[in-house]
C-alpha positions as CSV (number, residue, x, y, z in Angstrom):
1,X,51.0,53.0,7.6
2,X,52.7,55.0,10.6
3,X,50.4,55.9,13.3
4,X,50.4,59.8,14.6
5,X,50.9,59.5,18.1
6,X,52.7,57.3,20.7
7,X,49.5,57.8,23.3
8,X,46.5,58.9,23.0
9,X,44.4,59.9,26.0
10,X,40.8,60.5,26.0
11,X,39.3,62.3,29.0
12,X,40.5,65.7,30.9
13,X,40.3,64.3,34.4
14,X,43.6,65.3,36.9
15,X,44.6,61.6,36.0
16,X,44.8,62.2,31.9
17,X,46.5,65.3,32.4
18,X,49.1,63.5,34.7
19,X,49.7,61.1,32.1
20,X,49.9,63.6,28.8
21,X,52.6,65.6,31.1
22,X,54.4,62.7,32.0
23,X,54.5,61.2,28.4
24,X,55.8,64.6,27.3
25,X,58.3,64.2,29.3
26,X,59.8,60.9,28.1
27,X,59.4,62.4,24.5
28,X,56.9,60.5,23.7
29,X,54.3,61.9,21.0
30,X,50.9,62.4,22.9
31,X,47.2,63.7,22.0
32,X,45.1,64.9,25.1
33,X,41.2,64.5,23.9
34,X,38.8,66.7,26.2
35,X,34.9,66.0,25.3
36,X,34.1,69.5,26.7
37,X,37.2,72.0,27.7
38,X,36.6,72.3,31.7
39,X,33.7,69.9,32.0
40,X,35.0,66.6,32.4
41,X,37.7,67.5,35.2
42,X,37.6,66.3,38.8
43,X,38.3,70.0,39.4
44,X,35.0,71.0,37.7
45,X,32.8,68.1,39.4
46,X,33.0,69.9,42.8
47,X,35.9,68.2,44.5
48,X,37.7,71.6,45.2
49,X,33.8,72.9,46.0
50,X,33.3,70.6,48.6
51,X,37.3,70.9,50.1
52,X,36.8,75.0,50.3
53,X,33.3,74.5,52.1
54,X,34.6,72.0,54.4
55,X,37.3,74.2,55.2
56,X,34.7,77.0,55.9
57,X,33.1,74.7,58.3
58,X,35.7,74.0,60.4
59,X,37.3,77.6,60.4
60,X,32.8,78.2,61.9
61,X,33.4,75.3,64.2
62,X,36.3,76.6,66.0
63,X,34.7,80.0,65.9
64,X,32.2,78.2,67.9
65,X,34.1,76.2,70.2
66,X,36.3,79.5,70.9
67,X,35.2,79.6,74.4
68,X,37.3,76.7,75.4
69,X,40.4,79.1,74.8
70,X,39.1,81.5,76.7
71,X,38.4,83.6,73.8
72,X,35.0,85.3,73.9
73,X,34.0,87.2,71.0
74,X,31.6,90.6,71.4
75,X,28.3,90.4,73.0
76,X,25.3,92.4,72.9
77,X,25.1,93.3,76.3
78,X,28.6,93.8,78.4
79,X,26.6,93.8,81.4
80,X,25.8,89.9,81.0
81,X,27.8,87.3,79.8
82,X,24.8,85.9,78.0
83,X,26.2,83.8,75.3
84,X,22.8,83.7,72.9
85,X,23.4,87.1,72.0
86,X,27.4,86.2,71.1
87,X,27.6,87.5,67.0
88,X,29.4,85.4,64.7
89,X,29.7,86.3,61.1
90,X,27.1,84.6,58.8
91,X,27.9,82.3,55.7
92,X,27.9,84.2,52.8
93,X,27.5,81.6,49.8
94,X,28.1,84.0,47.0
95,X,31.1,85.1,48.8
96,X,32.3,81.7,49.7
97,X,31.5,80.2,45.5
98,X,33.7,83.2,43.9
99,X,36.6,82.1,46.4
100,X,36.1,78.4,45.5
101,X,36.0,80.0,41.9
102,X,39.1,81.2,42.3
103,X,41.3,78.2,44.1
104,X,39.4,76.1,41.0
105,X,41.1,78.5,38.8
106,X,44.7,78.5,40.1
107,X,44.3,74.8,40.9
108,X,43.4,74.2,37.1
109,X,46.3,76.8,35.9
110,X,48.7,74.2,35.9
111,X,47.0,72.4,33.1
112,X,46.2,75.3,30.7
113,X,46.1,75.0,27.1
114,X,49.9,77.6,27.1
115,X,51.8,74.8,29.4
116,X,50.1,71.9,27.7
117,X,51.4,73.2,24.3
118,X,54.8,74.5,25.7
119,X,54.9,70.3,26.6
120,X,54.3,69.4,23.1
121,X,50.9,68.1,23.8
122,X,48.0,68.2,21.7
123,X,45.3,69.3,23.4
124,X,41.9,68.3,21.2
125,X,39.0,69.7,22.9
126,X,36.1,67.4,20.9
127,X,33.5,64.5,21.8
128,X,35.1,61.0,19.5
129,X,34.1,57.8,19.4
130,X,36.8,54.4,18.5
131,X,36.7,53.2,15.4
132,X,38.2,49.5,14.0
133,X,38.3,50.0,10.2
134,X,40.4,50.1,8.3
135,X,42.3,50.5,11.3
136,X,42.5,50.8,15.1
137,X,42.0,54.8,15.6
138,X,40.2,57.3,17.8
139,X,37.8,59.9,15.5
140,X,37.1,63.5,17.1
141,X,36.0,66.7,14.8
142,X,35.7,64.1,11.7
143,X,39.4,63.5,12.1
144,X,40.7,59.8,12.9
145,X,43.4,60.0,15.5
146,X,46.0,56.9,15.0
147,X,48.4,55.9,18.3
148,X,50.3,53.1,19.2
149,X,48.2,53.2,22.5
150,X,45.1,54.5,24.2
151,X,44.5,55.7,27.8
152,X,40.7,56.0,29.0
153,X,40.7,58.3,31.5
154,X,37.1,60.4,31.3
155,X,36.3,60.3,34.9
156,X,32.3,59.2,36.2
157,X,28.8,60.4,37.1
158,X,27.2,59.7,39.5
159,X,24.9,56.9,40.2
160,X,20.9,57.6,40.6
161,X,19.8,54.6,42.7
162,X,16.1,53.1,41.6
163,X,14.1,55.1,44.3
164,X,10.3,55.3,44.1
165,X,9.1,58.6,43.3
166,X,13.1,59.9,43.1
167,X,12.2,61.1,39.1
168,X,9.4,63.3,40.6
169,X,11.5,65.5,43.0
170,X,14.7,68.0,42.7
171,X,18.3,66.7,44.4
172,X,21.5,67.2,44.9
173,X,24.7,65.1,44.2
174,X,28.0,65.3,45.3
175,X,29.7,67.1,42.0
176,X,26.4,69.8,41.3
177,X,25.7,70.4,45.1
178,X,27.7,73.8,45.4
179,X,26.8,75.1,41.9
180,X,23.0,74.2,42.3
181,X,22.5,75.6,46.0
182,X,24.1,78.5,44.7
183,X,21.5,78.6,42.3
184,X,18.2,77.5,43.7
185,X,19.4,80.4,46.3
186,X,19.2,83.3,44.2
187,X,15.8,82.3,42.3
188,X,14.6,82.5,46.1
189,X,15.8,85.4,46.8
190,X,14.6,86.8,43.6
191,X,11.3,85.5,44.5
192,X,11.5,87.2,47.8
193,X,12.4,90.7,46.6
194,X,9.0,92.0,46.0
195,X,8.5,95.9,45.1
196,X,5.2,98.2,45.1
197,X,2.9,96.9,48.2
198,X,4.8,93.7,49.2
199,X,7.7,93.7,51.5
200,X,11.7,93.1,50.7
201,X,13.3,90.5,52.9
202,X,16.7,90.1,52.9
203,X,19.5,92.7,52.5
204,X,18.8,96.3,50.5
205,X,21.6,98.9,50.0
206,X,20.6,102.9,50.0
207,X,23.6,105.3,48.9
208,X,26.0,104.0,51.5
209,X,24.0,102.4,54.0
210,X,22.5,99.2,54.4
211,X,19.0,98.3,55.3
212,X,18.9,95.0,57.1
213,X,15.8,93.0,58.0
214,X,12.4,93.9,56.8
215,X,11.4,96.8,54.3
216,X,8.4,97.6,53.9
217,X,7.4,99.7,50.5
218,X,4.3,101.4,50.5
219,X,1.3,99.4,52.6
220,X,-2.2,98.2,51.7
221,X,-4.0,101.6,51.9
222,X,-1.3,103.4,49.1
223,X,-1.3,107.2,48.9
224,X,-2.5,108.7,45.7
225,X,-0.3,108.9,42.7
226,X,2.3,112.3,43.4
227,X,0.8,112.9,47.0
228,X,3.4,112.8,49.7
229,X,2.3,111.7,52.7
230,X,2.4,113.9,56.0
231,X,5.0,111.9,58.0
232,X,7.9,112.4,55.8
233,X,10.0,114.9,54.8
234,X,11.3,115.8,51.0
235,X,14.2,113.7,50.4
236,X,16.6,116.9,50.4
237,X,15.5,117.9,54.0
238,X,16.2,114.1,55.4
239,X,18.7,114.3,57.8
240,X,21.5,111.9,56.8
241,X,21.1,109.6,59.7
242,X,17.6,109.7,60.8
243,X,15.4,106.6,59.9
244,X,12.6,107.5,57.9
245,X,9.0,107.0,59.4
246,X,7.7,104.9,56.9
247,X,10.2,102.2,57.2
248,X,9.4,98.8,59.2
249,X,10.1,98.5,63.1
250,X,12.3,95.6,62.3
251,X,14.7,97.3,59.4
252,X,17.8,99.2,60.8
253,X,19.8,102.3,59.2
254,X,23.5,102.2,59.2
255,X,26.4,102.8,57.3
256,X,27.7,100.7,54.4
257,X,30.9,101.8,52.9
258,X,30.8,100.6,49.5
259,X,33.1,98.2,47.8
260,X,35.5,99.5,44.9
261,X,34.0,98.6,41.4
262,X,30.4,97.8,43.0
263,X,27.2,100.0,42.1
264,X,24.6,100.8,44.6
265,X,21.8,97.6,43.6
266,X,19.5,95.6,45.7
267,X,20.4,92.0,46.7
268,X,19.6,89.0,48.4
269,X,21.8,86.5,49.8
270,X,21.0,83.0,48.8
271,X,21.0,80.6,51.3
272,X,21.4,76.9,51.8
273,X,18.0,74.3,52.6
274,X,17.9,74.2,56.5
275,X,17.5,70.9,56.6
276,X,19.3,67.8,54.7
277,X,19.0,64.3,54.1
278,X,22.0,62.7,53.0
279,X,21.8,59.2,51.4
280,X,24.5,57.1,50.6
281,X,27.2,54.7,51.9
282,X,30.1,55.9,50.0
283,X,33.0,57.9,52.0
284,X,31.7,61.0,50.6
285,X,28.2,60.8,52.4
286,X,29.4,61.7,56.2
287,X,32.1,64.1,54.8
288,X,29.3,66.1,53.0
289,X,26.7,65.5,56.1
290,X,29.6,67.2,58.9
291,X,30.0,70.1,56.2
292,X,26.4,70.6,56.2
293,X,26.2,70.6,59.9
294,X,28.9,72.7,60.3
295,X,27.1,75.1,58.0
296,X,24.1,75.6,59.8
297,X,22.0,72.7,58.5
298,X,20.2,70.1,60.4
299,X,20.9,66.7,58.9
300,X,20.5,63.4,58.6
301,X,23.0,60.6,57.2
302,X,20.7,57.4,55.8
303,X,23.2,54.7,54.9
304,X,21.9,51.3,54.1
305,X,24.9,49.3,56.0
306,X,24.8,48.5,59.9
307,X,27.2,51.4,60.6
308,X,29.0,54.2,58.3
309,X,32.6,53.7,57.0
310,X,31.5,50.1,56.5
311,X,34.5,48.9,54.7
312,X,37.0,50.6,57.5
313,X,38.4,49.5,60.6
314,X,35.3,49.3,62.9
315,X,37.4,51.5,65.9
316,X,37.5,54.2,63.1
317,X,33.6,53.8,62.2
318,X,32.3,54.1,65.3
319,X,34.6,56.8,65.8
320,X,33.8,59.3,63.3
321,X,30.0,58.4,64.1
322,X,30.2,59.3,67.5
323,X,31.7,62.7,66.7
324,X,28.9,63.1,63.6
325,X,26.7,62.4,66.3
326,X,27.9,64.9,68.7
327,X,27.7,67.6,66.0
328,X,23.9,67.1,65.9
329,X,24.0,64.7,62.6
330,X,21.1,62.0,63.1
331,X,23.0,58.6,62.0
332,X,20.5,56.2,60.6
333,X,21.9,52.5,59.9
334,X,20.4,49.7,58.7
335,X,18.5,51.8,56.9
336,X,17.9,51.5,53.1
337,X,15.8,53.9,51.7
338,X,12.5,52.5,49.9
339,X,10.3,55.6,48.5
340,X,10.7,59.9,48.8
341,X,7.5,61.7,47.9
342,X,6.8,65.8,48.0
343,X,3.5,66.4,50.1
344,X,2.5,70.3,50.6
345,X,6.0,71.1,49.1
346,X,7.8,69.4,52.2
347,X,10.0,66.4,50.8
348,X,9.9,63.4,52.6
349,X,12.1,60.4,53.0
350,X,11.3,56.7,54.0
351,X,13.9,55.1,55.1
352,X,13.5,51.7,56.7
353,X,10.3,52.0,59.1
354,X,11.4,55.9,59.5
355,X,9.7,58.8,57.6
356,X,12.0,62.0,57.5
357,X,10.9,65.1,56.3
358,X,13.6,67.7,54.5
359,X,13.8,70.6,52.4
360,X,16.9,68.7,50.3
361,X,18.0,65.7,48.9
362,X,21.6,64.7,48.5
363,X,22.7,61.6,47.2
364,X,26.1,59.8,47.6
365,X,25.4,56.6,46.2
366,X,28.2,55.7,44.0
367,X,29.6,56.8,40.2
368,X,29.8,55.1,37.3
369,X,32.1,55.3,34.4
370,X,31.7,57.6,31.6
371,X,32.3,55.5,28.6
372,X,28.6,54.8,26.4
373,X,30.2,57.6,24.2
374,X,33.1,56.1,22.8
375,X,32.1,52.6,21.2
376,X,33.8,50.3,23.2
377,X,31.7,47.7,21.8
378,X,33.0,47.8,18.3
379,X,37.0,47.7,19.3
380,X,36.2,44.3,21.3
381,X,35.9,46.3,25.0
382,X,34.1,44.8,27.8
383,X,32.2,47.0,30.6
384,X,29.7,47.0,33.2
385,X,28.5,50.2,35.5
386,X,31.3,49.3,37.7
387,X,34.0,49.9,35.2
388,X,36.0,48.4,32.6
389,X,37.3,44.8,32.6
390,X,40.8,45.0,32.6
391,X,43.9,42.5,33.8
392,X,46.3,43.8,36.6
393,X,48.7,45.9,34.0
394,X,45.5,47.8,33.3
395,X,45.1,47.1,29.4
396,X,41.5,46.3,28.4
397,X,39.9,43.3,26.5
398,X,41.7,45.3,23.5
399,X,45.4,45.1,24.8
400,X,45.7,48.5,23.2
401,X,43.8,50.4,25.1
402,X,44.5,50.8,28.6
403,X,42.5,52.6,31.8
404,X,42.4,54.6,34.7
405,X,40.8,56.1,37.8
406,X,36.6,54.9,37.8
407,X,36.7,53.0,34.7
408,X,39.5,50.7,36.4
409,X,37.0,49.8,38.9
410,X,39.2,52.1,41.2
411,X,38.6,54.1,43.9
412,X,37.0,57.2,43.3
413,X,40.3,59.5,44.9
414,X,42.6,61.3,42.5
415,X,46.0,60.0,43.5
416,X,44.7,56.7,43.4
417,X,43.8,57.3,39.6
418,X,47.0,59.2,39.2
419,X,49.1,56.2,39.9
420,X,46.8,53.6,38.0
421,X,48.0,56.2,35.3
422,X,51.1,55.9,35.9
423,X,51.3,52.3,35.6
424,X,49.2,52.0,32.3
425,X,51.3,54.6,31.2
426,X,54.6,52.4,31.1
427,X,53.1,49.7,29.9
428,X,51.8,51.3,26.7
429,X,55.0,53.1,26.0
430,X,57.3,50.5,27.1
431,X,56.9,47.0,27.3
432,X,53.7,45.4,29.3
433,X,55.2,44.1,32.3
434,X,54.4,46.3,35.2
435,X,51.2,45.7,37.6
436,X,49.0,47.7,39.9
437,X,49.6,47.2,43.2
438,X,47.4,49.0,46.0
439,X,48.8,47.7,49.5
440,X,51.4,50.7,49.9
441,X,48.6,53.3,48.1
442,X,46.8,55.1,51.2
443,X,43.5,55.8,51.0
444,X,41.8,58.6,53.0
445,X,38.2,60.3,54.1
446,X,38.4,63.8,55.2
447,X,35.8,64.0,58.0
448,X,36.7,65.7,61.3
449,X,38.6,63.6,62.5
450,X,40.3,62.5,59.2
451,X,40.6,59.1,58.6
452,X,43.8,57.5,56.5
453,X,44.6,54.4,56.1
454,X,47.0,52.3,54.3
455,X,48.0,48.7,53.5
456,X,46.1,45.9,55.3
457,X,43.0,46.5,58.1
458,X,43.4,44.2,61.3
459,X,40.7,41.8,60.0
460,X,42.5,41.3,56.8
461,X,45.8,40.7,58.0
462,X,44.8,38.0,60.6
463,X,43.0,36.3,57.6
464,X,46.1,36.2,55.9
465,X,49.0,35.6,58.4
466,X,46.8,34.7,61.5
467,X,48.5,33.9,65.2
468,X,51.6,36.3,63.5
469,X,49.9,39.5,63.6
470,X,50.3,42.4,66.6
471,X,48.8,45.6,66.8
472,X,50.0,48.2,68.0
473,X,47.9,51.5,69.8
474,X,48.9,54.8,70.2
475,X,46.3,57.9,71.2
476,X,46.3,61.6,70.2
477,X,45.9,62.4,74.2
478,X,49.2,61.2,74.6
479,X,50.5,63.8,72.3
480,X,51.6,66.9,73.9
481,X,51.1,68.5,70.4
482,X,47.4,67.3,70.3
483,X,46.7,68.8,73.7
484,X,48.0,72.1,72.8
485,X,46.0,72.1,69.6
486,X,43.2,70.9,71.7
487,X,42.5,67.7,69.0
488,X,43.1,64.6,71.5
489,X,40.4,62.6,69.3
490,X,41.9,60.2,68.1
491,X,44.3,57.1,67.4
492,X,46.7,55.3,65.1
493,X,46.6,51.3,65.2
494,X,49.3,49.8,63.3
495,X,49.4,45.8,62.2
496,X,52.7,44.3,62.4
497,X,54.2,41.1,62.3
498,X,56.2,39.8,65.2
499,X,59.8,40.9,63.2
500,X,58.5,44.4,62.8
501,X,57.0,44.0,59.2
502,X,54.4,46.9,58.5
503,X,51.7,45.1,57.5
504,X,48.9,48.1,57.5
505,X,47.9,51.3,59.4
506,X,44.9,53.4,60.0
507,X,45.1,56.8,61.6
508,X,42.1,58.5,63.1
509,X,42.6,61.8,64.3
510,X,44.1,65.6,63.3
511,X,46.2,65.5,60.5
512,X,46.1,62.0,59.4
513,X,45.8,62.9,56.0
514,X,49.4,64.6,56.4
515,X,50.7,61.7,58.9
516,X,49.9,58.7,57.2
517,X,53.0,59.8,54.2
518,X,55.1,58.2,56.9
519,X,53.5,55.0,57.4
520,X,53.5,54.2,53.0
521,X,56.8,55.0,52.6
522,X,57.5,52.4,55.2
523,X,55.5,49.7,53.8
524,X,56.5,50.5,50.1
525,X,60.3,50.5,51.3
526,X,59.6,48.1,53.8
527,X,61.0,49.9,56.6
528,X,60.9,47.7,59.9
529,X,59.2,49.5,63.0
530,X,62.3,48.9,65.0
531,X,63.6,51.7,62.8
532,X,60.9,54.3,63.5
533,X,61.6,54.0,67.4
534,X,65.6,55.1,66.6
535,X,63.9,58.7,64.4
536,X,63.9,61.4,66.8
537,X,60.8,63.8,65.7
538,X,60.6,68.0,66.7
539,X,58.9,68.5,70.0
540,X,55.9,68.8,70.3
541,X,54.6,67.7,66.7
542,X,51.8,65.4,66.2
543,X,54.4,62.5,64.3
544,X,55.9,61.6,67.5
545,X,53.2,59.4,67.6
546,X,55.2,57.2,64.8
547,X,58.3,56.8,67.8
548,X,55.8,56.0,70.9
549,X,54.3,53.3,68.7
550,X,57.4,52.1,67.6
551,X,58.8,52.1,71.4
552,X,55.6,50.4,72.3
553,X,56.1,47.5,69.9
554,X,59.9,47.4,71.4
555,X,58.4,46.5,74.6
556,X,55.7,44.2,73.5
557,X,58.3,42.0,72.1
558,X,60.5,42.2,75.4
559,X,57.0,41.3,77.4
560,X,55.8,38.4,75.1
561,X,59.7,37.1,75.1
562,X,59.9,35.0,78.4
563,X,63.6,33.7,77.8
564,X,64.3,36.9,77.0
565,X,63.2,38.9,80.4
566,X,65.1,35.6,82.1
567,X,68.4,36.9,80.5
568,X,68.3,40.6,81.4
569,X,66.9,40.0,84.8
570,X,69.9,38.0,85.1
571,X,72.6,40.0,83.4
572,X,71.5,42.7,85.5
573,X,71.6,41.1,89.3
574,X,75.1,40.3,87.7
575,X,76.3,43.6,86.8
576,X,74.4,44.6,90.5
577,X,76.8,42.2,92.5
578,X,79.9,43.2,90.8
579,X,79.1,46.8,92.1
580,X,80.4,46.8,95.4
């Protein structure tokens, strides 16, 4: 009996939809199974959410820090340079969540169900399960789908650690956090838009003006029914810019020109929880904490280790935790988390001997795979929370069935899943020979300052080769770029051996997520460093720092080479006599 298909792939995460296009591609004959159209994508989980809203932080940080280029925005009083009063525009969430909407959309455009069928793919949108009998197949919408080879590729959840008292309360998690605030936000500012005696906080739009602060409808001791009372005028004698009598001290009058294609309607603004604690050790926790922050929130990062970043070069922890720490994030290490409990609707944390008190919960503890659906068990699949057991060419205990991205016990970044795809994806097509490699695959966090890092740290490559290992330093405040921009935080530290063999590299600064490119192409083409110092880079850009390193290393080697020095110093008082 022929089988339908060449691949199958169940799950719509970025990675699955690499692998359909690329199997396309080579001709191959591939089926794309999606549990839920939209739902299961790393787009959809809040990735782009949290990239957009970091990016709006940092475009409200430097508003902030404007003053140190002598750029001073309007103030409420010329006559004082009194900084409190210094206006900068507020967040607007709703605002912000279309616009994230919208990059989601293009993002995702890409991968529509027109261009997937252009390819030749089958896109089957459908929960399935594997079956064994009568033979190896994948069943979705009571159809049995037959393939040479299978890709699991359905992305994760995330994990809900065993808190006391954690099933009692509301929290957040990285991939709902956006969507939720968004929504808790307007049920509040429902709640607060009161009509009849109460009073409307928020924001309330007349005709074309705009009411700001507090309006007050009606008071305590109401007029009679169809009385008018004796302070105001009829509505047709108002003059068009006079504040009525009636409204609060606090509200203010003025014009509102009205968007195209918007009615005249009351709103409220939803608004994010002034006050966080973020749990968690994964990378994710201090890049959501500095958005936060950067948002307006007071927070506090809880991570259970003796210091963030734990698995990163310690220079690079203590780093980014000084500059969290500057930004007003409290940094508690050391500090697991044993019990939250809601008391007079306040939620409170403990955390080691520490109780902290917040309106929000997020946790960043870790996903897990997204496989109890498909019956792994009955086609001979092993698994754990952690992922699927698989050998280094990525097939499963079935050798049919291969993985990628969370269920490969991989990290939870989207090209890293991408080229775990990329490898299963030959070896189920072709012949299984190739193997996953992940020293030249850099890995990054996108704090402020960005941390990238690829190939060996310093500890593990003086494990490995020991006495035969330099590193090299270069700071951002050498960089004439970096002063310009004003971003001198920072460093790159690359581990070499004594020839010039790349061993590893983490950068910590601007633009490390752009720089460290350089640095893997090296290692996977194993470029010598030597090299590097004979590129000439455009002045002033921030990759010159690749040629000072290299040019550093240079003279390392000519200090550390004693017989060396003896022959230049040597040659050269020779060349100095025959000057005369």
């Amino acid at each position: 009996m022929t089988v339908d298909y060449d691949l199958i792939i169940i799950g719509g995460t970025p990675a699955g939809f690499y692998a359909a296009v690329t199997a396309a591609g080579l001709k191959a004959r591939v089926a794309l199974v999606e549990p839920q159209q939209g739902q299961t994508s790393w787009l959809g989980q809040g990735a782009i959410y949290t990239r957009v809203l970091s990016e709006i932080g940092r475009k409200l940080e430097q508003m902030r820090d404007a003053a140190q280029w002598v750029i001073y925005p309007q103030i409420a009083d010329l006559t004082e340079a009194d900084f409190s009063q210094t206006q900068f525009p507020s967040l607007q969430l709703t605002a912000v969540m279309e616009w994230a909407n919208l990059v989601v959309a293009n993002c995702s455009e890409q991968n529509s169900q027109a261009i997937l069928a252009a390819l030749g793919i089958d896109l089957i949108t459908g929960k399935g399960e594997f079956c064994r009998l009568p033979h190896l197949g994948f069943v979705v919408n009571n159809r049995r789908l037959r393939s040479r080879a299978y890709l699991i590729a359905t992305g994760s959840r995330p994990v809900i650690p065993d808190i006391k008292g954690l099933q009692t309360i509301d929290y957040f998690t990285p991939n709902d956090i956006w969507q939720k605030v968004l929504k808790v936000g307007r049920l509040k500012g429902e709640r607060e838009l009161k009509v009849g005696r109460f009073k409307v906080e928020g924001e309330l739009k007349v005709g074309r003006f705009k009411v700001e602060g507090e309006l007050k409808v009606g008071n305590e001791n109401q007029q009679p029914k169809n009385q008018q009372p004796d302070n105001q005028q009829p509505e047709n004698q108002q003059p068009e810019n006079q504040q009525p009598d009636h409204l609060g001290q606090k509200a203010t009058l003025r014009e509102q020109p009205w968007p195209k294609g918007h009615a005249s309607r009351t709103t409220s603004q939803p608004s994010l929880p002034k006050s966080w604690v973020v749990i968690g050790d994964e990378p994710i926790a201090p890049e959501l904490a500095q958005t936060l922050a950067r948002l307006g929130c007071e927070v506090t990062l809880v991570v259970s280790t003796t210091r963030i970043l734990f698995q990163e070069d310690l220079e690079a922890s203590r780093l980014i935790q000084a500059q969290l720490e500057a930004e007003g994030i409290r940094v508690l290490t050391d500090s697991p988390v044993d019990q939250v409990r809601e008391i007079e609707g306040k939620t409170w944390v403990q955390a080691g001997n520490k109780a902290i008190e917040a309106d929000a919960i997020l946790l960043a503890t870790g996903e897990q795979p997204n496989v109890e659906s498909l019956n792994l068990e009955g086609v001979g699949i092993k698994y754990t929370q952690q992922g699927l057991q698989l050998n280094q060419k990525l097939q499963t205990t079935n050798p049919r069935i291969y993985s990628c991205g969370k269920m490969a016990a991989g990290y939870p970044c989207a090209h890293i899943a991408q080229y775990q795809a990329s490898i299963a994806l030959k070896n189920a097509l072709f012949f299984p020979c190739f193997k996953v490699d992940y020293h030249g695959i850099p890995w990054t966090i996108l704090t402020e300052p960005q941390l990238a890092r690829v190939g060996l740290t310093e500890v593990e490559a003086r494990k490995r080769y020991g006495k035969n290992v330099w590193v090299m330093r270069e700071y951002f405040k050498g960089l004439d770029q970096a002063q310009l921009l004003g971003q001198t935080t920072g460093y790159m530290k690359l581990v070499v051996q004594r020839n010039g063999t790349i061993l590893g590299a983490t950068i910590v600064g601007s633009q490390a997520t752009e720089l460290i490119g350089e640095i893997t192409l090296a290692i996977q083409q194993k470029v010598n460093l030597g090299l590097l110092a004979n590129v000439y880079y455009p002045y002033p850009t921030l990759s010159e720092i690749f040629k000072k390193t290299a040019i550093e290393w240079q003279h390392q080697r000519i200090s550390r080479n004693q017989t060396l020095k003896n022959f230049l110093e040597g040659f050269f008082n020779l060349r100095r006599s025959w000057s005369r």
